[in-house]
Backbone as a chain_set.jsonl record, in Angstrom:
{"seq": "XXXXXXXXXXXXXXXXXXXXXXXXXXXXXXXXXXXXXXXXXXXXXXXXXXXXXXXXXXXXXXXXXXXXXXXXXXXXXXXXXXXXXXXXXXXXXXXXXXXXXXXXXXXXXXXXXXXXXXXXXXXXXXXXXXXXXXXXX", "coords": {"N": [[-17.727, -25.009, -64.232], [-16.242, -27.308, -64.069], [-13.464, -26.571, -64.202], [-13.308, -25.053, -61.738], [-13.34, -26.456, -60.13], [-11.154, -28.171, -60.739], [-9.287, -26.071, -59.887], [-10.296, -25.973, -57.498], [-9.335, -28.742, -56.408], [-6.083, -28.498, -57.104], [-5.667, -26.666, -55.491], [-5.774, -27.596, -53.178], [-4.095, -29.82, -52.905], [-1.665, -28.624, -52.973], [-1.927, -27.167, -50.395], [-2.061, -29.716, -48.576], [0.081, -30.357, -49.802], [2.272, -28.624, -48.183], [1.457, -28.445, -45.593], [2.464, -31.487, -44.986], [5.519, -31.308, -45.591], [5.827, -29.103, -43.527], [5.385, -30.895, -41.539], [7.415, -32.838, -41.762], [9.587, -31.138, -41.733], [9.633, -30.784, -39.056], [9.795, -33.25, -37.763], [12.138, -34.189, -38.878], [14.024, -32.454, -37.387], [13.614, -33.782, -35.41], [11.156, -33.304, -33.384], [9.066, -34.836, -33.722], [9.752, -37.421, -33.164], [10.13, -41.1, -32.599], [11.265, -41.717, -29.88], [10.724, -38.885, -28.805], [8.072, -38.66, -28.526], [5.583, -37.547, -26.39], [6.963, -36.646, -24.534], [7.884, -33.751, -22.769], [9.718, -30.975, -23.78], [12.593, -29.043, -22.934], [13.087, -25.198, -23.179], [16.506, -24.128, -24.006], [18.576, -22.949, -21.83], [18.93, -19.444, -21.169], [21.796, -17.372, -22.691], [23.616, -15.21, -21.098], [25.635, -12.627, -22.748], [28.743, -11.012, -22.914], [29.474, -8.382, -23.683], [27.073, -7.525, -22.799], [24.673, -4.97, -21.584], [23.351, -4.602, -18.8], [20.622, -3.364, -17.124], [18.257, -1.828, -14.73], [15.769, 0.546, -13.808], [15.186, 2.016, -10.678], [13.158, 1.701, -8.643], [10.335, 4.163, -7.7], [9.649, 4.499, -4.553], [7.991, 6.043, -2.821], [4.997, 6.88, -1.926], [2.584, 8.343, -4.172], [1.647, 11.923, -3.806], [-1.664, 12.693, -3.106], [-4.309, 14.505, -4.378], [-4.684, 17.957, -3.157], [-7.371, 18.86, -0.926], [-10.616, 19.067, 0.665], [-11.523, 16.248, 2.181], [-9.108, 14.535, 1.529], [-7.133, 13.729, 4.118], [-8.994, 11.889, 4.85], [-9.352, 9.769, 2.735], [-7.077, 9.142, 2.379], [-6.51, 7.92, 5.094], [-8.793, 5.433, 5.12], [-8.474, 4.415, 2.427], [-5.677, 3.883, 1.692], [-5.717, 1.525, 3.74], [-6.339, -0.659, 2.313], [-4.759, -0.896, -0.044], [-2.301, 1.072, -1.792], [-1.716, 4.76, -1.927], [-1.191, 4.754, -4.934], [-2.782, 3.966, -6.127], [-5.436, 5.137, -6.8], [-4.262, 7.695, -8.04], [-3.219, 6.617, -9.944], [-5.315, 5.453, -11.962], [-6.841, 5.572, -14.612], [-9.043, 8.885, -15.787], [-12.021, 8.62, -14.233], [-15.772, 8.687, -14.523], [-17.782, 9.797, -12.394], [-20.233, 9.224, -11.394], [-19.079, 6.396, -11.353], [-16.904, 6.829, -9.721], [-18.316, 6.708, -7.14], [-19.582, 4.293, -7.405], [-16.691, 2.823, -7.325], [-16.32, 2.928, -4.591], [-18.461, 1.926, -3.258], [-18.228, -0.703, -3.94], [-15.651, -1.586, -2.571], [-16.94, -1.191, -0.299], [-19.166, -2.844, 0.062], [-18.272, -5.085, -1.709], [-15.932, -6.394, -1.006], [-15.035, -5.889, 2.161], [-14.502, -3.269, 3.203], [-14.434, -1.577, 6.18], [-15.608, 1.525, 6.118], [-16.993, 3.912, 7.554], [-20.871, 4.729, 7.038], [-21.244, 7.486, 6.981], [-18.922, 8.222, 6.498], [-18.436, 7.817, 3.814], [-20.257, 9.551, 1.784], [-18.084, 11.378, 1.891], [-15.949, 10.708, 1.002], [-16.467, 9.726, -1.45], [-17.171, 12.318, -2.47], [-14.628, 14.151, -2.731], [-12.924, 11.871, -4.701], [-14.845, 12.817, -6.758], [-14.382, 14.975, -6.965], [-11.857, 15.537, -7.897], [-10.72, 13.141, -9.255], [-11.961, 12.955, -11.961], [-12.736, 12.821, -15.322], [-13.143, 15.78, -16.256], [-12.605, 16.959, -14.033], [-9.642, 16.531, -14.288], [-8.714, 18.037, -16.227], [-8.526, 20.872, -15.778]], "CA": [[-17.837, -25.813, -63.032], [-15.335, -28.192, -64.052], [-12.282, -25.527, -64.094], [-13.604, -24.8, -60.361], [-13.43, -28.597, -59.395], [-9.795, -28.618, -61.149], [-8.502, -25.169, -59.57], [-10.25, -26.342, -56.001], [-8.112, -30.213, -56.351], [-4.85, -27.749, -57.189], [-5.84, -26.021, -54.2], [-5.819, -28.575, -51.889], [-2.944, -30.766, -53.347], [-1.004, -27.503, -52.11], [-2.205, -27.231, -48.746], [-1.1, -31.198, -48.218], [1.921, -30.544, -49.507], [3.018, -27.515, -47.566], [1.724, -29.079, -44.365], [3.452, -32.588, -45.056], [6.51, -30.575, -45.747], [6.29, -29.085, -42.608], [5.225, -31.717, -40.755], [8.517, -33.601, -42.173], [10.983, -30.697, -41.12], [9.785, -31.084, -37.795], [10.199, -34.751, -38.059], [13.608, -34.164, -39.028], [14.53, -31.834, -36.28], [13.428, -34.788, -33.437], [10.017, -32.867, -32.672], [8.112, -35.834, -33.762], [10.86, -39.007, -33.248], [9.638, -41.85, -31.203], [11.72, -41.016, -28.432], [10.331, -37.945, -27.835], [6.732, -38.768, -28.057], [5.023, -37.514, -24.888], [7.689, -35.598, -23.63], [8.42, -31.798, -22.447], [11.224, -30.899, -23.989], [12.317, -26.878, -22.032], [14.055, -24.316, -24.11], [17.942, -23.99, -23.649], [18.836, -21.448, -21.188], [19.255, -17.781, -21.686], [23.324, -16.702, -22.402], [24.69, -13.863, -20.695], [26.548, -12.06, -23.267], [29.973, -10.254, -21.852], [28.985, -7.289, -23.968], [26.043, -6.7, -23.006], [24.467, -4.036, -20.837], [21.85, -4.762, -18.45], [20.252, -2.325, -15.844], [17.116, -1.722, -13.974], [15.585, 1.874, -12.969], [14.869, 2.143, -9.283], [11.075, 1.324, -8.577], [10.098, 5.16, -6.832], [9.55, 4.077, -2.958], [7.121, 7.059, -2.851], [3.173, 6.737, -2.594], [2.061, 9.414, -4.73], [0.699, 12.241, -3.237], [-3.32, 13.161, -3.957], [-4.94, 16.157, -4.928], [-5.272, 18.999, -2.046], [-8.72, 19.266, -1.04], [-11.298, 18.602, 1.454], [-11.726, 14.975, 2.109], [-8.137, 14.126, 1.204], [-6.989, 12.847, 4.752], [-10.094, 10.424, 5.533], [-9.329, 9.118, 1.914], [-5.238, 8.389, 3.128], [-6.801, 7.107, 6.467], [-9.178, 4.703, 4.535], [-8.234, 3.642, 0.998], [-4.451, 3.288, 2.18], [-5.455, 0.506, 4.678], [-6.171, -1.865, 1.778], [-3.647, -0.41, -0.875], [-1.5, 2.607, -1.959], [-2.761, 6.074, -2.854], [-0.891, 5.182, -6.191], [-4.362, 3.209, -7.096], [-6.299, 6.057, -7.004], [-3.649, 8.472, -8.743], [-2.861, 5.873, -11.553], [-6.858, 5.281, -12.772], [-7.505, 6.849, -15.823], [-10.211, 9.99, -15.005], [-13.246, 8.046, -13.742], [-16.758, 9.539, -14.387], [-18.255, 10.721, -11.125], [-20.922, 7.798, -11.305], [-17.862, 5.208, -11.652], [-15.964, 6.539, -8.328], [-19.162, 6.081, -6.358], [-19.737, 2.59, -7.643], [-15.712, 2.168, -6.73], [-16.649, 2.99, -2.992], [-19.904, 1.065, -3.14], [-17.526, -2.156, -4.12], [-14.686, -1.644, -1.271], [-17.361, -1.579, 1.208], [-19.873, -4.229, -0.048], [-17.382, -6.385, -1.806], [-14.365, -6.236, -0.78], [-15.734, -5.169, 2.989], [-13.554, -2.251, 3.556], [-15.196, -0.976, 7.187], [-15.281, 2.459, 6.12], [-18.674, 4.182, 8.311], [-21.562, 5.192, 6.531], [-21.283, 8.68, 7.218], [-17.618, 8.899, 6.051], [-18.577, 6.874, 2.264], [-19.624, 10.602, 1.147], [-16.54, 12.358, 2.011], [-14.809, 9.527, -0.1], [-16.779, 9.901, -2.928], [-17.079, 13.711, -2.928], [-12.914, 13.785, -2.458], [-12.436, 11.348, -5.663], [-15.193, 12.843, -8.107], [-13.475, 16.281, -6.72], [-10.148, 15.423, -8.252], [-10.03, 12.509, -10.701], [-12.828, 12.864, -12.845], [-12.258, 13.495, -16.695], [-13.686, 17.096, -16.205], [-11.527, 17.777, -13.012], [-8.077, 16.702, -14.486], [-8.286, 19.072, -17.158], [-8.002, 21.829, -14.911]], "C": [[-16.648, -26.771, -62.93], [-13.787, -27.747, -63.851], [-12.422, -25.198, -62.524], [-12.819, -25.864, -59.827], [-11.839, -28.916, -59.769], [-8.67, -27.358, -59.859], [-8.513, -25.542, -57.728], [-8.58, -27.635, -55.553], [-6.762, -29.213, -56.19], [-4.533, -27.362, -55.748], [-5.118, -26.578, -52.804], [-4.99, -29.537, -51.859], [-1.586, -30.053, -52.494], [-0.917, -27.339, -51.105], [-1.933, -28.605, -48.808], [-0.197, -31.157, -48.22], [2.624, -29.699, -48.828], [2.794, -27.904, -46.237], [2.393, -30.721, -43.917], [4.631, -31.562, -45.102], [7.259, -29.576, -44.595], [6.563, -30.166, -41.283], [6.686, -32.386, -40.672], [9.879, -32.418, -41.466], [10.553, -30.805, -39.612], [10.223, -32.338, -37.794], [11.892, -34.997, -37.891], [14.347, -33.498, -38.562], [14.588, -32.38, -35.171], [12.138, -34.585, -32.927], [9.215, -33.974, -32.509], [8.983, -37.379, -33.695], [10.018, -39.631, -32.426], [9.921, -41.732, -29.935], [11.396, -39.813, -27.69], [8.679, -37.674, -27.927], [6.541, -38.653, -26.642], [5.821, -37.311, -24.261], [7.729, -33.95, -23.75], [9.558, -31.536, -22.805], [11.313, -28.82, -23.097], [13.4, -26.506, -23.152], [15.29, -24.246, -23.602], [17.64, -22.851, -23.13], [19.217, -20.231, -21.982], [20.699, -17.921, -21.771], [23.176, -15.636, -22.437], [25.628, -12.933, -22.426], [27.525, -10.837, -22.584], [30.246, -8.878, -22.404], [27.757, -6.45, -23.794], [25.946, -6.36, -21.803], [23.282, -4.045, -20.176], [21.447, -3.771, -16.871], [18.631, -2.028, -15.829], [17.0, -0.352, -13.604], [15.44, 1.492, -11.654], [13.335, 2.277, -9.245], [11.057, 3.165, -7.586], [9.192, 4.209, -5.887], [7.738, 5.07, -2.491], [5.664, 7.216, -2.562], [3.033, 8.418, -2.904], [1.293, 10.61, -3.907], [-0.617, 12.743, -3.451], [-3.108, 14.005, -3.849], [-5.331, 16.778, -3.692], [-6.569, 18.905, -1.94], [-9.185, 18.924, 0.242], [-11.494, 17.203, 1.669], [-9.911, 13.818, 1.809], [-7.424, 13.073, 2.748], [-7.827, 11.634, 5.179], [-9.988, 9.683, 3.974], [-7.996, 7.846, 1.959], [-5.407, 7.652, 4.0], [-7.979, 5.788, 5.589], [-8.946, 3.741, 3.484], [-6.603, 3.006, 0.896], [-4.061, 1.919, 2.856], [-5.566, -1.141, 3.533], [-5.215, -1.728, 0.589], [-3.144, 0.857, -0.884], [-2.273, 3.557, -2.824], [-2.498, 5.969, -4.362], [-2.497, 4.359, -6.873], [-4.757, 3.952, -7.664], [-5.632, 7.152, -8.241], [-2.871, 8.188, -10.043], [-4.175, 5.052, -12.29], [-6.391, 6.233, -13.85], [-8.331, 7.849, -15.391], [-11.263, 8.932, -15.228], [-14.281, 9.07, -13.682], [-17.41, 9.133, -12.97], [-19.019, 9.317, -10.881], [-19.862, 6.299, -10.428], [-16.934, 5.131, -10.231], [-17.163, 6.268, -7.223], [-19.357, 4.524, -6.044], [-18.271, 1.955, -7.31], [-15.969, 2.077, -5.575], [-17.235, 1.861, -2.288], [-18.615, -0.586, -2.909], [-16.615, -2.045, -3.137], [-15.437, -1.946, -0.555], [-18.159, -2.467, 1.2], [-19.328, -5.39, -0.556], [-16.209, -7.176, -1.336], [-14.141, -6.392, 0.966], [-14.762, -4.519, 3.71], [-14.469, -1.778, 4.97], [-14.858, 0.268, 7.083], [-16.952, 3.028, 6.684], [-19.331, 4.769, 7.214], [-21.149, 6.777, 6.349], [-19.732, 9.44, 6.745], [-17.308, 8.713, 4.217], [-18.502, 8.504, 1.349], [-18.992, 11.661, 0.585], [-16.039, 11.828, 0.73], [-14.927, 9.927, -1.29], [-16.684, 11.612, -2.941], [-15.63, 14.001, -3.386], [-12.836, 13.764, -3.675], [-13.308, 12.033, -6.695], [-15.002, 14.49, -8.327], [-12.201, 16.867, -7.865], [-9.911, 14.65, -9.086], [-11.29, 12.029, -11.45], [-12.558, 13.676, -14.085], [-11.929, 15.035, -16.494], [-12.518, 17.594, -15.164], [-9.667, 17.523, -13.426], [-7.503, 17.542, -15.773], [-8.217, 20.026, -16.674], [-6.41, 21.714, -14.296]], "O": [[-16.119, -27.01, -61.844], [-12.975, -28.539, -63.372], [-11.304, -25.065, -62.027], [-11.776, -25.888, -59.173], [-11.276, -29.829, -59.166], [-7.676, -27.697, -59.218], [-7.583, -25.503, -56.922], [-7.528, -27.538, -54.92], [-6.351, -29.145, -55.032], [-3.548, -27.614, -55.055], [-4.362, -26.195, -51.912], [-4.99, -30.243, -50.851], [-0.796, -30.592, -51.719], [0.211, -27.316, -50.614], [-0.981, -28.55, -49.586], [0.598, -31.547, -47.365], [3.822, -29.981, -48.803], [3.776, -27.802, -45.503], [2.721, -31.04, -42.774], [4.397, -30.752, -44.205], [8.447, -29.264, -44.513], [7.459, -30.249, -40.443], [7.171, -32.493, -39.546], [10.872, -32.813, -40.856], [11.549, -30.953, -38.904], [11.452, -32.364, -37.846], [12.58, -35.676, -37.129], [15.499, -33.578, -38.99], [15.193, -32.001, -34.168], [11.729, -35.403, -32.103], [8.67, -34.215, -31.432], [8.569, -38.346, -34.334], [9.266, -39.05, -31.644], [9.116, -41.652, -29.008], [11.598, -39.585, -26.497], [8.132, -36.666, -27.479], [7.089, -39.362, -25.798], [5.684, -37.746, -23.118], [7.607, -33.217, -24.732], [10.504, -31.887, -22.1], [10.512, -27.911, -22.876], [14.221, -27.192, -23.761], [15.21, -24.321, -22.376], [16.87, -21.975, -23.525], [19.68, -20.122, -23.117], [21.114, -18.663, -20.881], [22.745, -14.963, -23.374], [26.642, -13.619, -22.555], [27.092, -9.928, -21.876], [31.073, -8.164, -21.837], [27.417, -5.357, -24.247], [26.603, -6.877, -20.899], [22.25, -3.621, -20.695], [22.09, -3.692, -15.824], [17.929, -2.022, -16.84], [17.996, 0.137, -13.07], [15.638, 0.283, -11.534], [12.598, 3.012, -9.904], [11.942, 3.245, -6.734], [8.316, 3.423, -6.249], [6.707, 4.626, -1.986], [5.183, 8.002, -3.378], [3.276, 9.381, -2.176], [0.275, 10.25, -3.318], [-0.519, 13.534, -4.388], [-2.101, 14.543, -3.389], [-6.265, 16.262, -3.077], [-7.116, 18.85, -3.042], [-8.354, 18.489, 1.039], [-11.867, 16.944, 0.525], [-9.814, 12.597, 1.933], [-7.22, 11.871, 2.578], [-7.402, 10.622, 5.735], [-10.772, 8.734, 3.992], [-7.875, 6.636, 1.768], [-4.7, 6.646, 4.054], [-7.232, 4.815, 5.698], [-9.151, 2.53, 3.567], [-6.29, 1.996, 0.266], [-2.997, 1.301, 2.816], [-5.111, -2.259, 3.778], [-4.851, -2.849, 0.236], [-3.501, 1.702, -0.062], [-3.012, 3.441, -3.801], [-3.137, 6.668, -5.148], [-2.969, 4.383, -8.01], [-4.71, 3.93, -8.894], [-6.309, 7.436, -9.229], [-2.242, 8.896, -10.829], [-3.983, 4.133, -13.086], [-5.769, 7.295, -13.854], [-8.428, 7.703, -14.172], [-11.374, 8.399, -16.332], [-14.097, 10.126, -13.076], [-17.415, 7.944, -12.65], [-18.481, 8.406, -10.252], [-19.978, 5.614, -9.412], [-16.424, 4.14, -9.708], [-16.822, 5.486, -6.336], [-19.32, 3.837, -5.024], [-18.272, 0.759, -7.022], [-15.889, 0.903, -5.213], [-16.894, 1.163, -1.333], [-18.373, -1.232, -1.889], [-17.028, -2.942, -2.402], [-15.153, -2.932, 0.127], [-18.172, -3.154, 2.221], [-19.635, -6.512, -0.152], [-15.826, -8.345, -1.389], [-13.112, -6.996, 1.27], [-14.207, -5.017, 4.689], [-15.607, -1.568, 4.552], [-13.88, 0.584, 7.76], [-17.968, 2.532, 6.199], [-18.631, 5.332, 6.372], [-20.661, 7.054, 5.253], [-19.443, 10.633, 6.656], [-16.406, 9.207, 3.54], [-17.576, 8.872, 0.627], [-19.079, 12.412, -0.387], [-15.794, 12.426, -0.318], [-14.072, 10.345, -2.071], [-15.813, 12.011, -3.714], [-15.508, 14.086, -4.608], [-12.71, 14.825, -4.287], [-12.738, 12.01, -7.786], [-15.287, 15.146, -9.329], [-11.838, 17.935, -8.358], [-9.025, 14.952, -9.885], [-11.588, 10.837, -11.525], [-12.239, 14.865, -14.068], [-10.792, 15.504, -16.54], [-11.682, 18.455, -15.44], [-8.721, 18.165, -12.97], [-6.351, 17.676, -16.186], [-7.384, 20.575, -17.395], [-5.979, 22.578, -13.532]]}, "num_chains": 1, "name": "protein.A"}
């Protein structure tokens, strides 16, 4: 018990001194000076280097085009008006359930005015084409 009680003290003599020790090189860098109590200090700007090589791809302009099928234009005429077909064609495969319940949320949350009678085009369309099962084909 007493070898415990000696190895804990060791312990913890250690941890003091390694966080004094840091505490102190900050200290001695300015982090903690009086003068800069309770200020923002901002990081030095970025440099340019006159070797180096910087370039950007070109964003594709493009909206993706969907999957052929039945239902495909009343999906372009609908789901387009509040974003790009790339939504739909950059999901992961959505189980069948999951694109219903997307629909459901456009038109009750969101309130996409898409008519009753056109909701299960939509969904037939999407659990047509990007459902696990259908993109392995």
């Amino acid at each position: 018990m007493r070898n415990a009680r000696i190895r804990f003290a060791a312990f913890l003599a250690a941890v003091v001194a390694a966080a004094a020790g840091i505490l102190y090189a900050q200290y001695d860098r300015g982090y903690y000076a009086p003068e800069n109590l309770g200020s923002i200090r901002q990081s030095a700007p970025p440099t340019n280097s006159d070797s180096a090589v910087y370039a950007v791809e070109a964003y594709p302009l493009y909206a993706p085009e969907l999957a052929p099928g039945e239902g495909r234009e009343v999906v372009q005429a609908y789901c387009s008006t509040c974003h790009s077909t790339r939504y739909i064609t950059m999901q992961p495969p959505l189980a069948r359930e999951t694109w219903e319940a997307e629909v459901n949320k456009m038109v009750k949350t969101f309130g996409q005015p898409i008519p009753e009678d056109v909701q299960p085009i939509i969904i037939k369309y999407l659990q047509a084409h990007y459902t696990p099962a259908s993109r392995k084909k």
